[in-house]
Backbone as ProteinMPNN parsed JSONL, in Angstrom:
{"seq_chain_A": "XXXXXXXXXXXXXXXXXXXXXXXXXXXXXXXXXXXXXXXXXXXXXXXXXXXXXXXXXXXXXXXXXXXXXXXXXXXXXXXXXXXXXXXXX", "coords_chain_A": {"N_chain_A": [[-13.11, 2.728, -12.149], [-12.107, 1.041, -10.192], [-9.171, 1.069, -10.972], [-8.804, 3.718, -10.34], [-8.229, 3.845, -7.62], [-7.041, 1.485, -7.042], [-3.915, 2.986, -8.074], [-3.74, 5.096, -6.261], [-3.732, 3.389, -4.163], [-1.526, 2.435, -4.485], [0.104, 4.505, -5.013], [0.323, 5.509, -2.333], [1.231, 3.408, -1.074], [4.171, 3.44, -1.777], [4.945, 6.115, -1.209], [5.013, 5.462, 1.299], [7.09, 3.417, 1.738], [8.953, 5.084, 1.033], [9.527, 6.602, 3.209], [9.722, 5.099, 5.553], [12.187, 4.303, 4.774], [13.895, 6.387, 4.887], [13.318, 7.074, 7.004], [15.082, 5.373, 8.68], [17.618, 5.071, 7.476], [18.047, 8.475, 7.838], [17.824, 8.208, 10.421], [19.672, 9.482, 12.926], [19.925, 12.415, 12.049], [17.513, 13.533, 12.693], [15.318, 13.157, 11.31], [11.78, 14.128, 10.113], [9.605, 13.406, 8.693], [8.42, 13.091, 5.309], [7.431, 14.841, 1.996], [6.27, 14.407, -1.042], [5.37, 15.318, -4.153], [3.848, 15.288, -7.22], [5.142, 16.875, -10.562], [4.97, 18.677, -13.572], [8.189, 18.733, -14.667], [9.168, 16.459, -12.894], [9.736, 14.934, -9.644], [8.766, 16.549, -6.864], [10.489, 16.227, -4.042], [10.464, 16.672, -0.44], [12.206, 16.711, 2.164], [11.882, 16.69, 5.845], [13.909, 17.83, 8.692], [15.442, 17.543, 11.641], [18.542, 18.344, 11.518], [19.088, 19.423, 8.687], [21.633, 19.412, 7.302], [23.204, 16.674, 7.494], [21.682, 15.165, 6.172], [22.147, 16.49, 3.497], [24.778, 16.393, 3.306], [28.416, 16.122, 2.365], [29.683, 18.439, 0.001], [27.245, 17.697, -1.055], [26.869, 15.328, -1.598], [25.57, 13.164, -0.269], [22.943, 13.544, -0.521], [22.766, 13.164, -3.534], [23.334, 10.732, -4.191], [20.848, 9.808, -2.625], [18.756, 10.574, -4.161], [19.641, 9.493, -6.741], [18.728, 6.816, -5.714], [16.34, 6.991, -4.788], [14.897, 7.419, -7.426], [16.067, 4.779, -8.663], [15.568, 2.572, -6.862], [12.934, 3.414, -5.964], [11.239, 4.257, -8.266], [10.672, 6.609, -8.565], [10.881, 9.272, -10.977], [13.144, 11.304, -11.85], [13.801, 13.19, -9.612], [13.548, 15.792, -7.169], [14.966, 16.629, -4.526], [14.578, 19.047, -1.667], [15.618, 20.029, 1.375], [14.643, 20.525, 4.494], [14.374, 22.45, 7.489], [13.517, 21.163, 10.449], [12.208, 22.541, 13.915], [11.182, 21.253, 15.938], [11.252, 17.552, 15.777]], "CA_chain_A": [[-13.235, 3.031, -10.735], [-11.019, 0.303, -9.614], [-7.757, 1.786, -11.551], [-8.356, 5.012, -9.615], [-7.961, 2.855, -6.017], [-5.221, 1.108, -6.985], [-3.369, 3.738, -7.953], [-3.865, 5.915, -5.105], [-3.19, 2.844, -2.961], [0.183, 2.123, -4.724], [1.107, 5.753, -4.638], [0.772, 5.525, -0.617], [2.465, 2.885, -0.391], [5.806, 3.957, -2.364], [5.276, 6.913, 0.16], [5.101, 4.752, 3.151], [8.057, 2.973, 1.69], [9.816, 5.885, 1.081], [9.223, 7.399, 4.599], [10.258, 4.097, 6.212], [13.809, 4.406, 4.19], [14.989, 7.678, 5.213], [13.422, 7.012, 8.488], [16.161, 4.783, 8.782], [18.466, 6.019, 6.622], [18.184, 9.44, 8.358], [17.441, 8.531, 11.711], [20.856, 10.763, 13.834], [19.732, 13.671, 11.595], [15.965, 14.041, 13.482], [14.215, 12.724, 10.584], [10.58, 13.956, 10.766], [8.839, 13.572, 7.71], [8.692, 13.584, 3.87], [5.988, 15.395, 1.429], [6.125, 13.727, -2.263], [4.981, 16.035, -5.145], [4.467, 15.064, -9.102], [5.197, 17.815, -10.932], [5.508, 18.209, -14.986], [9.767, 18.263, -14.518], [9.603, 15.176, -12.466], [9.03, 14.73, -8.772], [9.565, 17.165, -6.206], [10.334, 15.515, -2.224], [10.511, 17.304, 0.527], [12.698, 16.265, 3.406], [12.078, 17.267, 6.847], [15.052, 17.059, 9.081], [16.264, 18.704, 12.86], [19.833, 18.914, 11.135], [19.466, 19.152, 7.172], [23.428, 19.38, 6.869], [23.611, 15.481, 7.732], [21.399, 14.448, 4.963], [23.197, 16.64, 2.437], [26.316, 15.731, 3.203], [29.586, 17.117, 2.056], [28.882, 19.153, -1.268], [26.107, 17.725, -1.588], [27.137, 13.783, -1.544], [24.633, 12.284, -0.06], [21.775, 13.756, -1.587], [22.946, 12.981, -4.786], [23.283, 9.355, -3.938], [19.649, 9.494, -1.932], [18.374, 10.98, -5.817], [19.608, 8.323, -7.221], [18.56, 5.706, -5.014], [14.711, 7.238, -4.721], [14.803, 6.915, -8.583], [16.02, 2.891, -9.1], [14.46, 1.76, -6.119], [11.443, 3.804, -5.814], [10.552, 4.528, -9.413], [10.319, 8.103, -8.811], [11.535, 10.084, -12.229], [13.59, 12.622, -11.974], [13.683, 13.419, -7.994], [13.797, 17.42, -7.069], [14.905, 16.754, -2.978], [14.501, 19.783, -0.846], [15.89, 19.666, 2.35], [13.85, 21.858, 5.35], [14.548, 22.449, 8.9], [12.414, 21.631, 12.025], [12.464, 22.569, 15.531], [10.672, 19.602, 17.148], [11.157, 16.15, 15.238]], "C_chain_A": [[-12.17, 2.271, -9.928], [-9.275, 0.763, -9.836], [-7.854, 2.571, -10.821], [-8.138, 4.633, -8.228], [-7.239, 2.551, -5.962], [-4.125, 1.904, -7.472], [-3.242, 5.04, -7.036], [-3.185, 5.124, -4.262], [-1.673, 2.465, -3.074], [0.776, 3.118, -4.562], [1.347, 6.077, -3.211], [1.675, 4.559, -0.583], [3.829, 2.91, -0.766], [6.196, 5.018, -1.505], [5.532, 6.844, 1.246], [6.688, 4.055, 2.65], [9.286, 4.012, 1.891], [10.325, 6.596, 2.471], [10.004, 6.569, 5.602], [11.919, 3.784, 6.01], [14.153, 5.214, 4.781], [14.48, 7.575, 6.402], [14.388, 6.391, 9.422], [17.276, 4.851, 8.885], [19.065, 6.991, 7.856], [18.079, 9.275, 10.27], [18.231, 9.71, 13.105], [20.409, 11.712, 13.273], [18.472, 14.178, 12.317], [15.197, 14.043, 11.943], [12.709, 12.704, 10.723], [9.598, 13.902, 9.751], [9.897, 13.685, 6.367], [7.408, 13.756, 3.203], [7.095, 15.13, -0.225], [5.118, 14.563, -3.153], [4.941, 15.69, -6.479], [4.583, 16.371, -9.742], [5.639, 17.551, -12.806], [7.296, 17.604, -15.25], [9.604, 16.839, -13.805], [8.51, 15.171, -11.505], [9.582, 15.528, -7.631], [9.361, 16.572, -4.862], [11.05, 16.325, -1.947], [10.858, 17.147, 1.904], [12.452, 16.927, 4.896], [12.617, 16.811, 7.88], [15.205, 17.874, 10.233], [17.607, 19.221, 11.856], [19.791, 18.061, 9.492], [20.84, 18.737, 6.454], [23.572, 17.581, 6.872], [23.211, 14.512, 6.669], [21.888, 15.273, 3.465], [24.054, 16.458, 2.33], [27.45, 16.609, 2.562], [29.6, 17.363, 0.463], [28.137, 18.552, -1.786], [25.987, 15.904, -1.773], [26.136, 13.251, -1.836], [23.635, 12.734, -0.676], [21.656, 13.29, -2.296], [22.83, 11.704, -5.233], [21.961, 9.079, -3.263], [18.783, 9.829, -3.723], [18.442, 9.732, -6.37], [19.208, 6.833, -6.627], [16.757, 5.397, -4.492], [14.323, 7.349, -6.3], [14.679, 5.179, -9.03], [15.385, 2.369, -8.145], [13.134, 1.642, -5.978], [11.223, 3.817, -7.315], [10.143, 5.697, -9.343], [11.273, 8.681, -9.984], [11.595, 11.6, -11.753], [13.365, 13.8, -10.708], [14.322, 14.904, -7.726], [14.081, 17.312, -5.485], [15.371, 18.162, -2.535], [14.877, 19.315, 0.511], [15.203, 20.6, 3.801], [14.119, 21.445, 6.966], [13.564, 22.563, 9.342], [12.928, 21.537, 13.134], [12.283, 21.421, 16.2], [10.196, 18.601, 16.106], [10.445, 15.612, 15.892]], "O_chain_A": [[-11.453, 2.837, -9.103], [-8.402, 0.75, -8.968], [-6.837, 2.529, -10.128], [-7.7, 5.619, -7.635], [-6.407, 2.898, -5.123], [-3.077, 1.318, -7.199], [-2.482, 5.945, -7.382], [-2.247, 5.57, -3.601], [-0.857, 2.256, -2.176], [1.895, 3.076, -4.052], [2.307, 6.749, -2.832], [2.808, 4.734, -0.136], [4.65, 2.373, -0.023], [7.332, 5.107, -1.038], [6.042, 7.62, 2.054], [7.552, 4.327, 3.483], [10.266, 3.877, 2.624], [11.457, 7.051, 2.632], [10.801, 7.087, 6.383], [12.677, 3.224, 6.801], [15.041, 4.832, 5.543], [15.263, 8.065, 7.215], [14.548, 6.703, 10.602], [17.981, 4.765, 9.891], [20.005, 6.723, 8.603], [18.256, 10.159, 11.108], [17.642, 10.437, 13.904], [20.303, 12.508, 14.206], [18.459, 15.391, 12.528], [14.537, 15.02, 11.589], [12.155, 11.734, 11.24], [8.562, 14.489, 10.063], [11.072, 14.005, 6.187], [6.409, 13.123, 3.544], [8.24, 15.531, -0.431], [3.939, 14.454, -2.815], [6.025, 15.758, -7.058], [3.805, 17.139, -9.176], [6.331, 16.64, -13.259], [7.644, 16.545, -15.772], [10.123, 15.965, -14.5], [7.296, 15.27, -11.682], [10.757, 15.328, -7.322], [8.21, 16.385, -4.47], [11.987, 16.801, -2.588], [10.038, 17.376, 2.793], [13.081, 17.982, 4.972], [12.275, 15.713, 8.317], [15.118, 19.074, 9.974], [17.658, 20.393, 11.483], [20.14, 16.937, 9.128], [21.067, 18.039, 5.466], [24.275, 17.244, 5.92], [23.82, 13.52, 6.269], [21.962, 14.625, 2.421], [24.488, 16.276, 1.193], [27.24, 17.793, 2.299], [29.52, 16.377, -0.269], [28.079, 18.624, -3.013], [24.914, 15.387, -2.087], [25.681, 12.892, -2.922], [23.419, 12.074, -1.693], [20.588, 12.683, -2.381], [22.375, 11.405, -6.337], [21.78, 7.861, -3.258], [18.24, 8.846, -4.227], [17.48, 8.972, -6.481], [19.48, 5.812, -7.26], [16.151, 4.402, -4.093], [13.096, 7.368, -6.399], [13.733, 4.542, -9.493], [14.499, 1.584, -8.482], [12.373, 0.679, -5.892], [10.787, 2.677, -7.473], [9.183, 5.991, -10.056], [12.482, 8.496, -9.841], [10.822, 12.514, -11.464], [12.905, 14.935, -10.827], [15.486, 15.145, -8.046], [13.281, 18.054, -4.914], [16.469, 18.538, -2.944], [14.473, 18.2, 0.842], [15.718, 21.718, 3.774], [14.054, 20.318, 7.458], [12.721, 23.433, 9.123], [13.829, 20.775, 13.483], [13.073, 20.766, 16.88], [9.075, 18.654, 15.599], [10.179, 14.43, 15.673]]}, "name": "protein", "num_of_chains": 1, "seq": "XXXXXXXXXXXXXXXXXXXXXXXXXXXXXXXXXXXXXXXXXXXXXXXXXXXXXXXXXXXXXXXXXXXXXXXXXXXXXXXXXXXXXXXXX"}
């Protein structure tokens, strides 16, 4: 019973961590969220951004470097980022 608590509460908070990074990170882009998925392939995240173009970057740069950087830091395996437009951040 206790294992299933603390793992719930550690998986929020790698989410809160994560959220707090690219809130950062991303902030000029209209950073309004992220949705965190496990999936058998890995892990699929879900960026939500006013202007997606800023966090992909030029063919694809930054992403690629945010992938790798939500892998060694976070401990997420094998990171699937989606990038999604919103109207009101």
């Amino acid at each position: 019973m206790v294992n299933i608590k603390k793992y719930f509460v550690s998986r929020g908070l790698i989410k809160t961590k994560i959220d707090e990074y690219l809130a950062k990170e991303f902030y000029r882009a209209g950073y309004a969220g992220v949705d965190i998925q496990k999936t058998p392939l890995g892990t699929r995240v879900v960026i939500y951004a006013e202007r997606p173009a800023m966090i992909i970057g030029r063919r694809g740069a930054t992403i690629r470097a945010l992938a790798q950087i939500l892998e060694k830091k976070f401990g997420l395996e094998n990171p699937q980022i989606t990038v999604t437009s919103v109207e009101n951040p």
